[in-house]
DSSP file (Angstrom, degrees, kcal/mol; ACC not computed):
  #  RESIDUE AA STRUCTURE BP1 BP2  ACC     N-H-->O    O-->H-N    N-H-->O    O-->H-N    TCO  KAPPA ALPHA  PHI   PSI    X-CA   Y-CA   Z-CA
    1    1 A X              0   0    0      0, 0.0     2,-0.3     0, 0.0     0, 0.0   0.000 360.0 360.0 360.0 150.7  136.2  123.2  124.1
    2    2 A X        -     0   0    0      1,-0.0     2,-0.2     0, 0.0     0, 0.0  -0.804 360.0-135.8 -90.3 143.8  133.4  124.1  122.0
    3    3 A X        -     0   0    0     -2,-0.3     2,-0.3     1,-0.1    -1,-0.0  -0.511  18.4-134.4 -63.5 147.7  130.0  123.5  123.4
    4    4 A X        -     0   0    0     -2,-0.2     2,-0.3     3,-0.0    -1,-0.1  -0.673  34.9-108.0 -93.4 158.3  127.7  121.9  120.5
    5    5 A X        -     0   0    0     -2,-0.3     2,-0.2     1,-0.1     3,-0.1  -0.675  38.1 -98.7 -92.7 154.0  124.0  124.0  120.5
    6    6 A X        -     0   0    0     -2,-0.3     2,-0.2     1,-0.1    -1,-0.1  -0.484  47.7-122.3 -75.6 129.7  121.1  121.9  122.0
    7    7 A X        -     0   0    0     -2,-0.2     2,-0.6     1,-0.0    -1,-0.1  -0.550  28.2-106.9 -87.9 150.6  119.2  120.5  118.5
    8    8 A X        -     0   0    0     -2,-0.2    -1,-0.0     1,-0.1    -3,-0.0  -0.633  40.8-106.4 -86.4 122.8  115.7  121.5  118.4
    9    9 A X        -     0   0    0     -2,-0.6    -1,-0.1     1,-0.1     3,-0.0   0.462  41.0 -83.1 -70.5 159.9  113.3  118.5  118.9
   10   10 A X        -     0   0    0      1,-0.1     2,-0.3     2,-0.1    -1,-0.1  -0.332  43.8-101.9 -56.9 141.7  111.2  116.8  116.4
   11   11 A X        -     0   0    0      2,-0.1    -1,-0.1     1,-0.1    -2,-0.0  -0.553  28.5-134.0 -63.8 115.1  108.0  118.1  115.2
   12   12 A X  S    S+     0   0    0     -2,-0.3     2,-0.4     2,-0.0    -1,-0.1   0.540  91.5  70.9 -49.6 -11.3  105.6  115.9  117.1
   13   13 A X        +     0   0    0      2,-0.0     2,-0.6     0, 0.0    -2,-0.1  -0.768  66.2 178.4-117.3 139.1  103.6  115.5  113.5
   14   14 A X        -     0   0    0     -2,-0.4     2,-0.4    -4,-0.1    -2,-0.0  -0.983  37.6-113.4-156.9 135.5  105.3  113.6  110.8
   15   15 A X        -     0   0    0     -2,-0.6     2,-0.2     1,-0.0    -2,-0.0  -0.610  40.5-124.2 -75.9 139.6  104.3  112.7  107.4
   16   16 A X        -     0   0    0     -2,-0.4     2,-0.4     0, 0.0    -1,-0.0  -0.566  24.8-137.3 -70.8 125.2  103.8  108.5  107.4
   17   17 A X        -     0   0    0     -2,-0.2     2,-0.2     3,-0.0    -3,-0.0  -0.962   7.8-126.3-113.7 157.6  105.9  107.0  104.9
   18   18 A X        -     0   0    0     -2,-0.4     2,-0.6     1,-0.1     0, 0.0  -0.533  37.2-110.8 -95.3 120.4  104.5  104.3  102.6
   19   19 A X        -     0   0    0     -2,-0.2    -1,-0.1     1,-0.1     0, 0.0  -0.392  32.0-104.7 -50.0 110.7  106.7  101.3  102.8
   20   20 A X        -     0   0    0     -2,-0.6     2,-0.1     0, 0.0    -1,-0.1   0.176  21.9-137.1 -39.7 139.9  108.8  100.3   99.9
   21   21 A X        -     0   0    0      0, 0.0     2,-0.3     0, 0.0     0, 0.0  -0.380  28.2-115.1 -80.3-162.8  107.9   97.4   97.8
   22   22 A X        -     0   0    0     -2,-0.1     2,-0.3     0, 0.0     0, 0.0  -0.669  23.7-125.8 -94.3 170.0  110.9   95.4   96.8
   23   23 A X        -     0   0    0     -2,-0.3     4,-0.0     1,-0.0     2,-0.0  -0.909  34.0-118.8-127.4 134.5  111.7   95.3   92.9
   24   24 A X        -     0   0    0     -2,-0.3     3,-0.5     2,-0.1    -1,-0.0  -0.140  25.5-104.2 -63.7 166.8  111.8   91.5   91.7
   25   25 A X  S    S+     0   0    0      1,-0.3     2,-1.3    -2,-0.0    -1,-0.1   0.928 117.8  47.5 -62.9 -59.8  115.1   90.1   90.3
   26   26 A X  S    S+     0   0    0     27,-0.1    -1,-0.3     2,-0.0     2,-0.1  -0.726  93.5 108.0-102.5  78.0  114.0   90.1   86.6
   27   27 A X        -     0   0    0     -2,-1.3     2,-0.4    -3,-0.5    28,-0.2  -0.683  47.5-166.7-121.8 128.0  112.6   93.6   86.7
   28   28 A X  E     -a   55   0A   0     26,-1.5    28,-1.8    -2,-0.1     2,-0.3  -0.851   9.5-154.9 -87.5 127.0  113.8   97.0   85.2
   29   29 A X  E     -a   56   0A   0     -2,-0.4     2,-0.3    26,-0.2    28,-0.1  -0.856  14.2-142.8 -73.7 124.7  112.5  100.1   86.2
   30   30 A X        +     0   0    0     26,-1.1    28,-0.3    -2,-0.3     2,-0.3  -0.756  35.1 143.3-107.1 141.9  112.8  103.0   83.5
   31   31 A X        -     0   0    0     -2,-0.3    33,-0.1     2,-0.1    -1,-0.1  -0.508  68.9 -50.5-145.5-125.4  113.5  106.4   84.6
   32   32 A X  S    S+     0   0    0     -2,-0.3     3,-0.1    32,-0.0     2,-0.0   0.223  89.5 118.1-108.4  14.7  115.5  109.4   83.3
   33   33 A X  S    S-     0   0    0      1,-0.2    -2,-0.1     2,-0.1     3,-0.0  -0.482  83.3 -87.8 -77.7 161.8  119.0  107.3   82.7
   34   34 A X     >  -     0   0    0      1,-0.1     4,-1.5    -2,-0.0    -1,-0.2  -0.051  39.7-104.9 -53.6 165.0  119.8  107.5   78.8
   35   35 A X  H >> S+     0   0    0      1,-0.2     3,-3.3     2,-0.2     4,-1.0   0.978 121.8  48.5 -43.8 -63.3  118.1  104.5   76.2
   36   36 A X  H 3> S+     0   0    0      1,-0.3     4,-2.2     2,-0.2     5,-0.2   0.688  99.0  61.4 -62.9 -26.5  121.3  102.8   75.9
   37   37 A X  H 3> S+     0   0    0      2,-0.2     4,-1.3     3,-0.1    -1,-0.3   0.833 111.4  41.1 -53.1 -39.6  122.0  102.7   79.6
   38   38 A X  H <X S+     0   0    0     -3,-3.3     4,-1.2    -4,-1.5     3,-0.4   0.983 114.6  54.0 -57.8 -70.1  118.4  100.3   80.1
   39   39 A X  H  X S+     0   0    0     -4,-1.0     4,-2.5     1,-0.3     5,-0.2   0.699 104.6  50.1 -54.3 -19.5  119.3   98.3   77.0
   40   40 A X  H  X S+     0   0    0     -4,-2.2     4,-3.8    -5,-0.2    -1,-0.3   0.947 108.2  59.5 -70.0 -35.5  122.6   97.6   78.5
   41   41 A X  H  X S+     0   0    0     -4,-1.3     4,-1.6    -3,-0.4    -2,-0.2   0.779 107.6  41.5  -3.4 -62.1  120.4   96.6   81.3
   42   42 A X  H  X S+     0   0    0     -4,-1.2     4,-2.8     2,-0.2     5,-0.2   0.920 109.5  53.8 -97.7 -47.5  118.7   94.1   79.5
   43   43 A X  H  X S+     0   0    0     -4,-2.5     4,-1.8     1,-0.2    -1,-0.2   0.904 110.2  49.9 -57.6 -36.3  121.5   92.5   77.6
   44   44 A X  H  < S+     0   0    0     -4,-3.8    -1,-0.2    -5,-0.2    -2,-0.2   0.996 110.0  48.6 -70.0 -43.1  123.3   91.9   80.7
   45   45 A X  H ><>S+     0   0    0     -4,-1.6     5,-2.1     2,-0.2     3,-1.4   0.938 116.4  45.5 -43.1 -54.9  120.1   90.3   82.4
   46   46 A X  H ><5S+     0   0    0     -4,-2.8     3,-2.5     1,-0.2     4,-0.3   0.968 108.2  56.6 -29.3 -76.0  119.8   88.0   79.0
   47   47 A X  T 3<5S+     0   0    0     -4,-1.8    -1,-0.2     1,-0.3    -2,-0.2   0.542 101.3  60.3 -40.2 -12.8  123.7   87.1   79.0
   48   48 A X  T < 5S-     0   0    0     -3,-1.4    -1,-0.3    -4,-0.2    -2,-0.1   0.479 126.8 -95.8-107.9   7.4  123.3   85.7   82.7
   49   49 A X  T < 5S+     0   0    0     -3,-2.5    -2,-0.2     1,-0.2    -3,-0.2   0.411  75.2 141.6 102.8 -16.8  121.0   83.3   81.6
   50   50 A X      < -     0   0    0     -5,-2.1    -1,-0.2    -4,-0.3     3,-0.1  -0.141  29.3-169.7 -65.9 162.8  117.6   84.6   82.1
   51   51 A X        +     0   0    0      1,-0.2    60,-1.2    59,-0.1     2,-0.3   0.418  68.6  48.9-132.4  17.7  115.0   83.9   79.5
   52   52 A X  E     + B   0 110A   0     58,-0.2     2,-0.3    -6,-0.1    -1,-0.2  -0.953  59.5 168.7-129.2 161.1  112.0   86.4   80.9
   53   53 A X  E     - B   0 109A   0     56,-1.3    56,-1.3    -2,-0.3     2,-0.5  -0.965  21.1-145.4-155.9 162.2  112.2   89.7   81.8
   54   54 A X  E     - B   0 108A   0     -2,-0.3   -26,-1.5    54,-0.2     2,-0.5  -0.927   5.4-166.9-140.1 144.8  110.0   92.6   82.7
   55   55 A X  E     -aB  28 107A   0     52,-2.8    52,-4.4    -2,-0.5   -26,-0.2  -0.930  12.1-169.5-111.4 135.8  110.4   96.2   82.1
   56   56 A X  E     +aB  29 106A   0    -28,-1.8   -26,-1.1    -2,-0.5     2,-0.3  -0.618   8.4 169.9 -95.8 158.9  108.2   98.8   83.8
   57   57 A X  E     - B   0 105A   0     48,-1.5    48,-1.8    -2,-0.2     2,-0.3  -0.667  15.3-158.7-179.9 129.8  107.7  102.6   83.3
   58   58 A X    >   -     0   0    0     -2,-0.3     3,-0.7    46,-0.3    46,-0.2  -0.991  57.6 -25.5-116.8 101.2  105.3  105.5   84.5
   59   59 A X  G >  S+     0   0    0     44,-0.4     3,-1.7    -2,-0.3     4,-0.3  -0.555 128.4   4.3  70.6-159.5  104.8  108.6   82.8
   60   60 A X  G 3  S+     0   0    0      1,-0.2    -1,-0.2    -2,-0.2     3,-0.2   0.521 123.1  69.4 -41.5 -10.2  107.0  110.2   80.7
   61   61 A X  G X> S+     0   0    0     -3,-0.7     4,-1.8     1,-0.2     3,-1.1   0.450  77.2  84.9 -77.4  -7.4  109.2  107.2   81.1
   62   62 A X  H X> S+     0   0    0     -3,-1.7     4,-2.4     2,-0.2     3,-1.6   0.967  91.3  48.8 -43.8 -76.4  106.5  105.1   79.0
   63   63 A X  H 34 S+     0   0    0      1,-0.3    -1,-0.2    -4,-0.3    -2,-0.1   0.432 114.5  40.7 -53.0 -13.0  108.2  106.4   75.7
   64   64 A X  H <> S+     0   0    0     -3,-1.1     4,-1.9     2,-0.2    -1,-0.3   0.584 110.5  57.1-118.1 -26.2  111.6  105.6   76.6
   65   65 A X  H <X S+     0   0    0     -4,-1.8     4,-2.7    -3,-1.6     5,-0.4   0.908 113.2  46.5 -43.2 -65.5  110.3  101.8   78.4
   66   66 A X  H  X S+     0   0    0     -4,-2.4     4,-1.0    -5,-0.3    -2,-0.2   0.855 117.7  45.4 -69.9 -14.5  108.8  101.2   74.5
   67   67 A X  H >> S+     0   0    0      1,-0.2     3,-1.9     2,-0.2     4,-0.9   0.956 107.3  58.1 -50.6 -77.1  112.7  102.7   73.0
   68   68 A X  H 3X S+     0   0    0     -4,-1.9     4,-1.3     1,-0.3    -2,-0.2   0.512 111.2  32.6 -26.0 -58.7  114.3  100.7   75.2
   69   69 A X  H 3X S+     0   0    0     -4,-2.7     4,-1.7     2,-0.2    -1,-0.3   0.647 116.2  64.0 -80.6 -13.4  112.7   96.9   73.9
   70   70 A X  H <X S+     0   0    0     -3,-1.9     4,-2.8    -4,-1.0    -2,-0.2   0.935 105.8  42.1 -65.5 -62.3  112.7   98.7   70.5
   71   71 A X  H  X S+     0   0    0     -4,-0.9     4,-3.4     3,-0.2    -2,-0.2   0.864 115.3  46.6  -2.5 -91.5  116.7   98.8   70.9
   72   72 A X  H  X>S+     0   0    0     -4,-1.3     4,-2.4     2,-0.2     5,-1.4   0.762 108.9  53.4 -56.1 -62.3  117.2   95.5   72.2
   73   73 A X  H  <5S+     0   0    0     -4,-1.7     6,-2.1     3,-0.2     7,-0.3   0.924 126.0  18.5 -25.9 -72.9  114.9   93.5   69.7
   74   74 A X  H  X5S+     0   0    0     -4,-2.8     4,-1.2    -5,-0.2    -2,-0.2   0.992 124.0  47.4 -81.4 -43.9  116.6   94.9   66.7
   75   75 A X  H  <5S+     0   0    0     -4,-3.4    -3,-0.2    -5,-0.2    -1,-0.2   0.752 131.1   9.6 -65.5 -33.3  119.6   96.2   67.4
   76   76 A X  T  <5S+     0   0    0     -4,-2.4    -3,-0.2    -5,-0.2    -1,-0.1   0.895 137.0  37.6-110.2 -51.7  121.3   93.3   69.6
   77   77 A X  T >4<S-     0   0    0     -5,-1.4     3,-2.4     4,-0.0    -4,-0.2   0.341  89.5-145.5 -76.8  -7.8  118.7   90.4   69.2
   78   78 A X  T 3< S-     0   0    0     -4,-1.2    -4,-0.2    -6,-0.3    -3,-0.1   0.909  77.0 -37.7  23.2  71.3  117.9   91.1   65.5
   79   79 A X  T 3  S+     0   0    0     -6,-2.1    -1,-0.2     1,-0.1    -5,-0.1   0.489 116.4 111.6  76.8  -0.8  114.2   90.0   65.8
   80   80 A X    <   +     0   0    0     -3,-2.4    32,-1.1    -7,-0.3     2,-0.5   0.487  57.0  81.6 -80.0 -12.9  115.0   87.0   68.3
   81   81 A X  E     -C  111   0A   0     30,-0.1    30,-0.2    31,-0.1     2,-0.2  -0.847  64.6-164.4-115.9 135.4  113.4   88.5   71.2
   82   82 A X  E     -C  110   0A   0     28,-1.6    28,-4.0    -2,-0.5     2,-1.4  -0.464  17.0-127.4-113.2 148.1  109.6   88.2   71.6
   83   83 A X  E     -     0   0A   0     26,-0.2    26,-0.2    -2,-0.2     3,-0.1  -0.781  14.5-169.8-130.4 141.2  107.2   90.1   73.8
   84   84 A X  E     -     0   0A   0     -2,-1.4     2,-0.3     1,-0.1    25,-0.1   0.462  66.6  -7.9 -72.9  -9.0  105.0   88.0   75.8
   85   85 A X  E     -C  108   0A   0     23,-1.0    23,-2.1     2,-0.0     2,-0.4  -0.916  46.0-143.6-174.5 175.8  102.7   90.7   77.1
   86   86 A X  E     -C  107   0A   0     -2,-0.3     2,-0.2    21,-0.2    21,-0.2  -0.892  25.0-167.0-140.0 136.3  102.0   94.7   77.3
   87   87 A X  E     -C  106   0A   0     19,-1.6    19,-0.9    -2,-0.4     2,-0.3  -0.902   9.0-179.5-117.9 120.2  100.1   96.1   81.3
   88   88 A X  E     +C  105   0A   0     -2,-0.2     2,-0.4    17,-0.2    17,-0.2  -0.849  14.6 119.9-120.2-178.3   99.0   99.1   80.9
   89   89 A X  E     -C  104   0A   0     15,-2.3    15,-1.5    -2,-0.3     2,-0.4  -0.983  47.7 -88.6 175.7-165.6   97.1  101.3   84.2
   90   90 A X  E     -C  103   0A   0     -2,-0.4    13,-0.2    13,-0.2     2,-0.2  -0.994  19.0-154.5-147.1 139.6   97.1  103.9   86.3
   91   91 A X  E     -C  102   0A   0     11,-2.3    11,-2.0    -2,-0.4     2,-0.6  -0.671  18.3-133.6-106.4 151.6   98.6  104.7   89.4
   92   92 A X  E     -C  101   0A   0      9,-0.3     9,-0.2    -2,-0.2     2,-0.2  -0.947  29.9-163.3-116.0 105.0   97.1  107.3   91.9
   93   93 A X  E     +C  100   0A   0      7,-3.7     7,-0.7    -2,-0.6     5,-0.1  -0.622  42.1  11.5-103.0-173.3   99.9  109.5   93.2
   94   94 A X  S    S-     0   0    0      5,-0.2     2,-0.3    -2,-0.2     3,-0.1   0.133  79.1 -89.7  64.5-169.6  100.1  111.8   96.2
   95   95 A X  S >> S-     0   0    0      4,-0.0     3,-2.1     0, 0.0     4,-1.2  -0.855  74.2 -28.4-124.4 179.1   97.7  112.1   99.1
   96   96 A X  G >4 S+     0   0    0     -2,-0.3     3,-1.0     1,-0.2     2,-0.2   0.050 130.9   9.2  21.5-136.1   94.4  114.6   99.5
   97   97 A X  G 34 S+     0   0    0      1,-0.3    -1,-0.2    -3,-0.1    -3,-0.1   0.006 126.6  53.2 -87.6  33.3   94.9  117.2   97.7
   98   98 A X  G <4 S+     0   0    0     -3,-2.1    -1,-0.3    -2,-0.2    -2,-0.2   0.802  74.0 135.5-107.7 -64.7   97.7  116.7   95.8
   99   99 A X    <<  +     0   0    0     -4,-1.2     2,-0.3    -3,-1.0    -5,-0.2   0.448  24.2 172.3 -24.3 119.6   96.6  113.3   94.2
  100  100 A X  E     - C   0  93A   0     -7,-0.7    -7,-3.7     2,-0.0     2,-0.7  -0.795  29.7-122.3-131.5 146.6   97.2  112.9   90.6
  101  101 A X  E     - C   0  92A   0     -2,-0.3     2,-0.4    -9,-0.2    -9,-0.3  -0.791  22.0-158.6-114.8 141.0   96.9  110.1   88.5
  102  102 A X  E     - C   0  91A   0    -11,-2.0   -11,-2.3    -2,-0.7    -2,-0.0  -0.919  21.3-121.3-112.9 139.5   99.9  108.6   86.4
  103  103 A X  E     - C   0  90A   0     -2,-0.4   -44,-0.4   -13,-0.2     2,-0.2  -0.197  34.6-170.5 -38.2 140.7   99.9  106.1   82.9
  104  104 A X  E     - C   0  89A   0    -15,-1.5   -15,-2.3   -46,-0.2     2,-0.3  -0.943   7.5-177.0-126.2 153.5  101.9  103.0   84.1
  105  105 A X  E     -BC  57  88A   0    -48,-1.8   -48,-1.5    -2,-0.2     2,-0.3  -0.870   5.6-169.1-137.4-175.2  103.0  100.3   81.2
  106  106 A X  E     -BC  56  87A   0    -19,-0.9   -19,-1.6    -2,-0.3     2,-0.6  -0.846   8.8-167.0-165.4 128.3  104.8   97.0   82.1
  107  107 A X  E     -BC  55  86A   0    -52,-4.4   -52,-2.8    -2,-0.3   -21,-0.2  -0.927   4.8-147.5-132.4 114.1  106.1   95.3   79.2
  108  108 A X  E     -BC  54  85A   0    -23,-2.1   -23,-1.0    -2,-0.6     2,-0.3  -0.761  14.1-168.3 -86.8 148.2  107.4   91.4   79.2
  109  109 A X  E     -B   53   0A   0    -56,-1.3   -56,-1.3   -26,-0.2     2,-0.5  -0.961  10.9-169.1-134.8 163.9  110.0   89.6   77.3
  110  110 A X  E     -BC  52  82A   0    -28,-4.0   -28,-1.6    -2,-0.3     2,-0.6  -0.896  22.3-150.0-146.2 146.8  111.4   86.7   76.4
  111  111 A X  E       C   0  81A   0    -60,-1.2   -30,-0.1    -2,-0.5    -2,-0.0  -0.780 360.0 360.0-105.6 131.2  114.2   85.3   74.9
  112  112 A X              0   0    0    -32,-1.1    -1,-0.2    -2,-0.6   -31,-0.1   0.690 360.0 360.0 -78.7 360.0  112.9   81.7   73.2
């Protein structure tokens, strides 16, 4: 039989991770998926019945967040869907000396 080799123990020092928040029902998070992939996003959320929703985005995802309701509005809702408010802020990433700050927007909508 083969012996397995003795694993080498953990490094007594460990970076602390920051707990996750949870992401609410009627929130989209934008990242690096294509537009049309969010907007299907959002049509499916609509279709189930919701009438709010909110889309979020950080960074470079900002520009692709503002597509995204751009999309929806005309292309699928033809002018039916309203938004109820624009957040915009800044987030503080990293720790010490790393720590950067990033644009956040959060954009709401609603279908009347």
């Amino acid at each position: 039989m083969t012996e397995m080799p003795e694993q080498a123990p953990l490094p007594a020092e460990r970076i602390p991770v920051r707990p996750r928040t949870p992401i609410p029902p009627d929130t989209i998070l934008i990242g690096k998926k294509p537009v049309m992939a969010y907007a299907t996003a959002v049509m499916m959320h609509f279709s189930g019945g919701a009438k709010e929703l909110t889309i979020k985005a950080r960074g470079r995802a900002i520009s692709t967040a503002v597509d995204v309701i751009e999309v929806v509005r005309r292309r699928f809702f033809e002018g039916k869907l309203s938004i109820s408010g624009v957040t915009i802020g800044t987030e503080v990433i990293g720790e010490a000396a790393d720590m950067r700050n990033v644009s956040t927007i959060e954009i709401k909508v609603q279908k009347p």
